[in-house]
C-alpha positions as CSV (number, residue, x, y, z in Angstrom):
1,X,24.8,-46.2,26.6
2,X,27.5,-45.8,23.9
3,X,25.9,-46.6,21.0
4,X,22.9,-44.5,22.1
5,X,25.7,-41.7,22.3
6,X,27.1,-42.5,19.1
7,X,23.8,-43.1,17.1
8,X,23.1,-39.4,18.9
9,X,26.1,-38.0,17.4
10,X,25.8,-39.9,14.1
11,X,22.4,-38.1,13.5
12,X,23.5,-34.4,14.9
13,X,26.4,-34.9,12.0
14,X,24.2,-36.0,9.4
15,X,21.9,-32.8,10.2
16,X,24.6,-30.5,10.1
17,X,26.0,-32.2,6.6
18,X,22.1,-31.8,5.0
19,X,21.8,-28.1,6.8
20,X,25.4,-27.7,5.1
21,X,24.6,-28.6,1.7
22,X,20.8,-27.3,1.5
23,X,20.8,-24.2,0.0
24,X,20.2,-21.1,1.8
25,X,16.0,-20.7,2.2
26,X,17.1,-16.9,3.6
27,X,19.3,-16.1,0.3
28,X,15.7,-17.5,-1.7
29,X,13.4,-15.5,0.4
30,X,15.2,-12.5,-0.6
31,X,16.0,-13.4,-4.1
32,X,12.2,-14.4,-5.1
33,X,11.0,-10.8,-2.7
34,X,13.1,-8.9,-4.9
35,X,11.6,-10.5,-7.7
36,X,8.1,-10.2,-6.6
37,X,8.4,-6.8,-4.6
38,X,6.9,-4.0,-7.0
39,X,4.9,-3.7,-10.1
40,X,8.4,-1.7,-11.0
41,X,11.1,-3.3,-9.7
42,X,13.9,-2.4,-11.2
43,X,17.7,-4.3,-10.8
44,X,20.4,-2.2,-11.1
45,X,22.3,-3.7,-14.3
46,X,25.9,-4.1,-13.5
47,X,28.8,-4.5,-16.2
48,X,26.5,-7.7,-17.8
49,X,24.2,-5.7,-19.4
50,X,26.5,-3.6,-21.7
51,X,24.6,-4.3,-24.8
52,X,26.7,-5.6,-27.6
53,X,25.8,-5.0,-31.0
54,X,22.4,-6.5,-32.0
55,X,23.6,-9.3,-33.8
56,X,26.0,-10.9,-31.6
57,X,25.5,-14.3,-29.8
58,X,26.1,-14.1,-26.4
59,X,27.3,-17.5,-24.8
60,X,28.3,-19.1,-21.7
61,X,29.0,-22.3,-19.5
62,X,26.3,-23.3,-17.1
63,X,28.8,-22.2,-14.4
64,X,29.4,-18.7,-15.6
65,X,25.5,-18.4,-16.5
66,X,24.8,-19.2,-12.4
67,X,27.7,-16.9,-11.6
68,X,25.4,-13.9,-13.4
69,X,21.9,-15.0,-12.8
70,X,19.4,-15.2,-9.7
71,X,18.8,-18.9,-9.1
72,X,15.2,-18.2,-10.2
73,X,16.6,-16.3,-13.6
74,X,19.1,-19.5,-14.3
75,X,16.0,-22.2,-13.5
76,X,13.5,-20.1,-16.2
77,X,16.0,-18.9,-18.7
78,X,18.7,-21.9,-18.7
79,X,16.6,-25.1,-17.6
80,X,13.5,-23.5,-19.6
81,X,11.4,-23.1,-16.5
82,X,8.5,-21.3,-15.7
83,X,7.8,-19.2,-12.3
84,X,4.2,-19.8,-10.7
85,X,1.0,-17.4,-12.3
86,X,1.1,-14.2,-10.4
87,X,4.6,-14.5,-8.9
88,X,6.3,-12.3,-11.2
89,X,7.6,-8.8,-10.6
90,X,5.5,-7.7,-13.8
91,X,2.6,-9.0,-14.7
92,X,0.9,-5.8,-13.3
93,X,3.5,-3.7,-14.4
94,X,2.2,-0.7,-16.0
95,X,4.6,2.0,-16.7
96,X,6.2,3.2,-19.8
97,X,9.3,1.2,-20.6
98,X,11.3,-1.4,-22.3
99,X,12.1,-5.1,-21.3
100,X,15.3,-6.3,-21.7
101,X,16.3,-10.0,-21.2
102,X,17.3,-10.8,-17.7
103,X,20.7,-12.8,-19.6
104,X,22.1,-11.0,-21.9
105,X,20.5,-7.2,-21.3
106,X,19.0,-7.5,-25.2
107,X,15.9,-5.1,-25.8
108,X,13.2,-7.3,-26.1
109,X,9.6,-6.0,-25.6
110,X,7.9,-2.4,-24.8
111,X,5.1,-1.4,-22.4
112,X,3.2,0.0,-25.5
113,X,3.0,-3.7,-26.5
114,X,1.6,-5.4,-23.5
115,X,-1.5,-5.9,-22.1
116,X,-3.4,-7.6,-19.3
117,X,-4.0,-11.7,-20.3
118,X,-5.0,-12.5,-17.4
119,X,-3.0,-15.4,-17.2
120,X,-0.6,-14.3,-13.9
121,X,2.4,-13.8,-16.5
122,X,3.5,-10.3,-18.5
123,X,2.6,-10.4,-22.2
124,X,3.0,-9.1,-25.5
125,X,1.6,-8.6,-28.5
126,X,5.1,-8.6,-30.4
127,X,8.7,-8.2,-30.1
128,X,10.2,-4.9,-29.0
129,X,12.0,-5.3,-33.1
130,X,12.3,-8.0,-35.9
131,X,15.2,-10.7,-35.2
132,X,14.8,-10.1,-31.0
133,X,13.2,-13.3,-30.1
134,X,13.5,-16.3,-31.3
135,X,11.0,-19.7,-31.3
136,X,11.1,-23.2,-31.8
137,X,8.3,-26.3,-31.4
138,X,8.3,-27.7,-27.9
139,X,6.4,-30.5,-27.1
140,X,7.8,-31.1,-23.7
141,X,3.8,-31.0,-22.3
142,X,2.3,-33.8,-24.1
143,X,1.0,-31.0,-26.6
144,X,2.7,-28.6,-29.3
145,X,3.6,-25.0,-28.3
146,X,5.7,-22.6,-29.7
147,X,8.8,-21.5,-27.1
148,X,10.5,-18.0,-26.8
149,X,13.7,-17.4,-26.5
150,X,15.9,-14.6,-26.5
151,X,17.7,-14.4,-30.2
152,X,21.3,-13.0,-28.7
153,X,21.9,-15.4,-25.4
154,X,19.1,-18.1,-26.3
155,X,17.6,-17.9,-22.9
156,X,14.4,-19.3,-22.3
157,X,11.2,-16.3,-21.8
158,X,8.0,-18.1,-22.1
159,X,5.8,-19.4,-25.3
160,X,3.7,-17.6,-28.0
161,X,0.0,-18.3,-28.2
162,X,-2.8,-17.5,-31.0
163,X,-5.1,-15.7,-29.0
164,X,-3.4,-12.2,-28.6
165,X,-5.4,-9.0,-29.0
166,X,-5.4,-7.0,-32.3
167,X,-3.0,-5.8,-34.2
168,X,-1.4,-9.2,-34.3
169,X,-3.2,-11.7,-32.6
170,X,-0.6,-13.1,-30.7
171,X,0.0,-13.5,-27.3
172,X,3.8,-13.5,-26.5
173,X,3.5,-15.4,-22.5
174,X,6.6,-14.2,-20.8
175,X,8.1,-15.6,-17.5
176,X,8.6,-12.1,-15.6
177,X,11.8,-13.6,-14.3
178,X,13.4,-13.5,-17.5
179,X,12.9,-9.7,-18.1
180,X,14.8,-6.6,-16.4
181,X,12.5,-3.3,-16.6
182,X,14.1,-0.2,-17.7
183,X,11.4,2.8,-17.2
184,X,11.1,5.2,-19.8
185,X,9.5,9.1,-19.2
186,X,7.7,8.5,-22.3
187,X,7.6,5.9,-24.9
């Protein structure tokens, strides 16, 4: 009878230790709704955003980056991840307005500039400016692509492909979760 008890109390410990340290599936409901919720959906951007000037770096530790992002936002922009097709707040997004990095606050695309790719992800036929995004090779699929990143924090938006509509031909693919949306009246 007592080791039945204690095996009983052994497990009921190590369930509350695992419920303890999993991580809250409430807190990522709500953070990956509020990423998905609107075609528009807007954040309101705190103190981070203040944009310094265009050519300075932004940089952080790992800890202060998950201190200012969305668990979602650190996975795509800091561990180069990518958010499911169709998941993203704007892939459908159609009014007039620029998108910043989700990091840093940098201006890195406008509305005039994308278009539907029907690939589940917001694109672009170019940068918002000259000297916004970055790239570099990445072969990290068995095959080479050409990675996006923000130029000022470094943070990790998507790839750039050759098949893009006129005037460049390029097709900038860009996690939504790396982007904040600030709407513009008219641009």
């Amino acid at each position: 009878m007592r080791t039945l008890l204690a095996l009983l109390f052994a497990v009921a410990f190590l369930a509350l230790v695992a419920l303890a340290l999993s991580p809250d599936p409430a807190a990522d409901a709500q953070d990956s709704g509020a990423m998905a919720s609107a075609n528009t959906a807007t954040r309101e951007r705190p103190e981070r955003f203040v944009d310094p000037p265009v050519g300075d770096r932004v940089a952080f530790s790992a800890r202060q980056w998950r201190g200012r992002l969305t668990p979602t936002e650190f996975h795509v922009l800091r561990e180069e991840g990518t958010e499911r097709a169709y998941s993203g707040a704007f892939h459908a997004n159609h009014a007039p307005g620029l998108y910043r990095c989700a990091g840093c606050g940098a201006p890195l695309f406008t509305s005039t500039d994308k278009f539907d790719s029907h690939t589940g992800w917001p694109s672009y036929t170019r940068p918002v400016a000259p000297g916004r995004v970055a790239t570099r090779s990445d072969s990290s699929l068995g095959t080479l692509r050409t990675e996006v990143h923000c130029a000022r924090c470094g943070g990790h938006l998507g790839h750039i492909f050759p098949d893009g509509p006129l005037p460049t031909g390029q097709r900038y693919c860009i996690n939504a979760a790396s982007l904040d949306f600030e709407p513009q009246p008219s641009l």
